[in-house]
C-alpha positions, 0 to 999 in steps of 0.5 A: 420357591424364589430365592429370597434376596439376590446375589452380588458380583462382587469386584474380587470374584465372589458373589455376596447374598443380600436378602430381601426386605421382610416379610415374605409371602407366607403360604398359611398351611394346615401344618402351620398353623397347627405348630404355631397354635402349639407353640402359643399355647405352650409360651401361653403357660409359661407367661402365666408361670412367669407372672406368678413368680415370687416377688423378686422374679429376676433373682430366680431368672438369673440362673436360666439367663446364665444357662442361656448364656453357656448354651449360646456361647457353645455353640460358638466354640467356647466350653465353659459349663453352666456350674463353672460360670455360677460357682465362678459368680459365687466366688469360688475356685474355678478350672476353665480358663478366664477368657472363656469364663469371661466370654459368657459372663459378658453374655449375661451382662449384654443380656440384662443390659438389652432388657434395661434399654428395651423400655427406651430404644425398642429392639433398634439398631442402635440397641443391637451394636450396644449389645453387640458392645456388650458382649465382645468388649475385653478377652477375643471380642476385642478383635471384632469391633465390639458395637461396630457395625462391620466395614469390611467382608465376612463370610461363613465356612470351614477354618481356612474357607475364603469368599470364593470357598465359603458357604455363605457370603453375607451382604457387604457393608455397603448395603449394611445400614440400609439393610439394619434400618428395614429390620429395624421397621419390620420389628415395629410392625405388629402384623404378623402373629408375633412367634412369625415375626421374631422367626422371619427376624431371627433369620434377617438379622443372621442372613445380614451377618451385620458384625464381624463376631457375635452374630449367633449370639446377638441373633440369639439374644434378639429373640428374649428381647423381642418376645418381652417387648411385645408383652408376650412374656413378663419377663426373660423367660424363655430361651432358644440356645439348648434347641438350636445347641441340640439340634444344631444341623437342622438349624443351620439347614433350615437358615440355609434353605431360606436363603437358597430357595426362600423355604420359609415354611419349614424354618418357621415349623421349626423355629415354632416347635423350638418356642413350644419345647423350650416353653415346656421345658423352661415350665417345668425346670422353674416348677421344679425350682420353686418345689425344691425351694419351697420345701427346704424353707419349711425344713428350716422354719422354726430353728431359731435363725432366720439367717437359713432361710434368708440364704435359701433365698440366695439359692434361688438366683445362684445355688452356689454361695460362700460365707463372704458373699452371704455376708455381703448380700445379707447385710450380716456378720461372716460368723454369722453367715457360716453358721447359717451355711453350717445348718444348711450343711447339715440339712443337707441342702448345701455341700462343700464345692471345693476343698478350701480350708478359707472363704469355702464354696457350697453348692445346693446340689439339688438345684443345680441338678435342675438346671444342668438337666438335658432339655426334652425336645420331644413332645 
């Protein structure tokens, strides 16, 4: 198999990888088609789950564009839990540091800003710098030239590794801009069957390693973007982070072995069986959701307040509430919205989440047990 791309000497010693344009000649074996018929069926049924959603999907999706976002930002060394960042959302008392809580809120925030530019940019290179803006401002990104493509060499390896000792040496900056523009085309092309497509550029746009942080996380967010713009899913449904999370050195080795002897065969198996598991997954944690929301409304039909049943509804988006937050999103008094609290206590949907004797955090457990739950990555 030829290496896809070529290697530049550069002036300090080092050799830098730039790739080259996509697509690649792709060899359509039985095994490949196979795992791509498997993975369209499974996103398939998860577009058709997305479409049938309560009226207002978005607040159901928030909780699993923040799971996305604690599982992309692990991957890259931050360790705030999914539970931590929504409790934090809701108002309450939280341990982690503010800079890591920061950091993955920030995710969220570039993930909902992407999703509201889709409709005017396309997945485009200025859409990737303002996401990439997004996502670094404030806390550590501010070291990394937040929507700045990068003007200086980076490189891939161990703490302490240079361009002479790394693993990988991305293009310098000198082929960036040409680079980003053909990505940008290829992803205007409609071709290739669309699952490829978003495989061979999920693989481009981390080989071109364009900014100096947040590539993993931008590459990651990319993928959403790309599957919603295409129509292929109604809305941000299906995440790729708990797959590579979990399966992290294949999917470190299968970037790795594109680059160094053009498989693109395996990387893209492997990219189509993380679309199908996830698909599955993600299926059936919003099924799971929906029961468990669906049954604690008719528990509370008929207690005389409708106020429960309005905060069940809060529940959907974040299962975390406090008495403050109620009162503001429902437009009722605070007494008002810690007696509906209160009922729910006493259901036993909510529980207490901290020990604050004023403005208190409940969480409706049983939810969050969902979306915290390992994902199945097996068939």
């Amino acid at each position: 198999m030829p290496q896809p791309g070529r290697l530049i000497r550069m002036p300090e010693g080092y050799s830098a990888f730039v790739p080259d344009p996509l697509p690649p000649e792709i060899e359509w074996t039985p095994r490949l088609v196979r795992a791509l018929s498997d993975a369209d069926r499974a996103i398939g049924r998860l577009a058709g789950e997305g479409r049938r959603l309560p009226p207002n999907p978005h607040v159901l999706m928030h909780p699993f564009v923040a799971r996305e976002a604690v599982l992309s930002s692990r991957i890259e060394g931050t360790q705030a839990t999914l539970s931590e960042l929504l409790a934090a959302e809701a108002g309450a008392r939280v341990d982690r540091s503010p800079e890591d809580l920061r950091e993955v809120a920030d995710y969220v925030v570039a993930l909902e800003y992407g999703m509201e530019r889709l409709a005017q940019n396309g997945i485009s290179v200025q859409l990737m710098q303002e996401t990439h803006g997004k996502l670094m401002t404030g806390v550590r990104g501010e070291r990394a030239s937040p929507g700045r493509i990068r003007e200086r060499q980076n490189w891939i390896g161990v703490p302490g590794s240079t361009p002479h000792t790394a693993v990988y040496v991305p293009p310098p900056p000198s082929e960036l801009k040409s680079l980003l523009k053909r990505l940008e085309g290829f992803l205007e092309q409609t071709a290739l069957p669309p699952l490829v497509q978003i495989a061979l550029a999920h693989y481009q746009f981390e080989a071109i390693h364009p900014f100096l942080d947040g590539n993993g996380r931008v590459g990651r967010l990319l993928i959403p973007l790309f599957l919603h713009k295409r129509g292929i899913l109604p809305s941000p449904l299906l995440y790729l982070s708990a797959f590579f999370e979990a399966t992290r050195p294949d999917y470190y080795a299968g970037l790795r072995a594109v680059s160094g002897a053009g498989d693109w065969e395996n990387w893209i198996l492997y990219f189509a069986n993380g679309v199908a598991r996830q698909s599955e997954d993600a299926v059936e944690r919003a099924t799971r959701i929906l029961e468990v929301l669906d049954g604690w409304k008719l528990r509370v039909a008929g207690i005389g307040s409708d106020t429960p049943a309005r905060i069940v509804d809060l529940l959907a988006g974040n299962p975390f509430v406090t008495a403050v937050g109620v009162s503001g999103r429902l437009g009722v008094a605070r007494t008002t919205a810690a007696r509906g609290i209160a009922r729910l206590v006493e259901f036993g949907i909510l529980e207490p989440a901290d020990d604050r004797r004023r403005n208190r955090a409940y969480c409706a457990r049983e939810i969050l047990d969902v979306l915290e739950a390992p994902a199945k990555l097996t068939p």
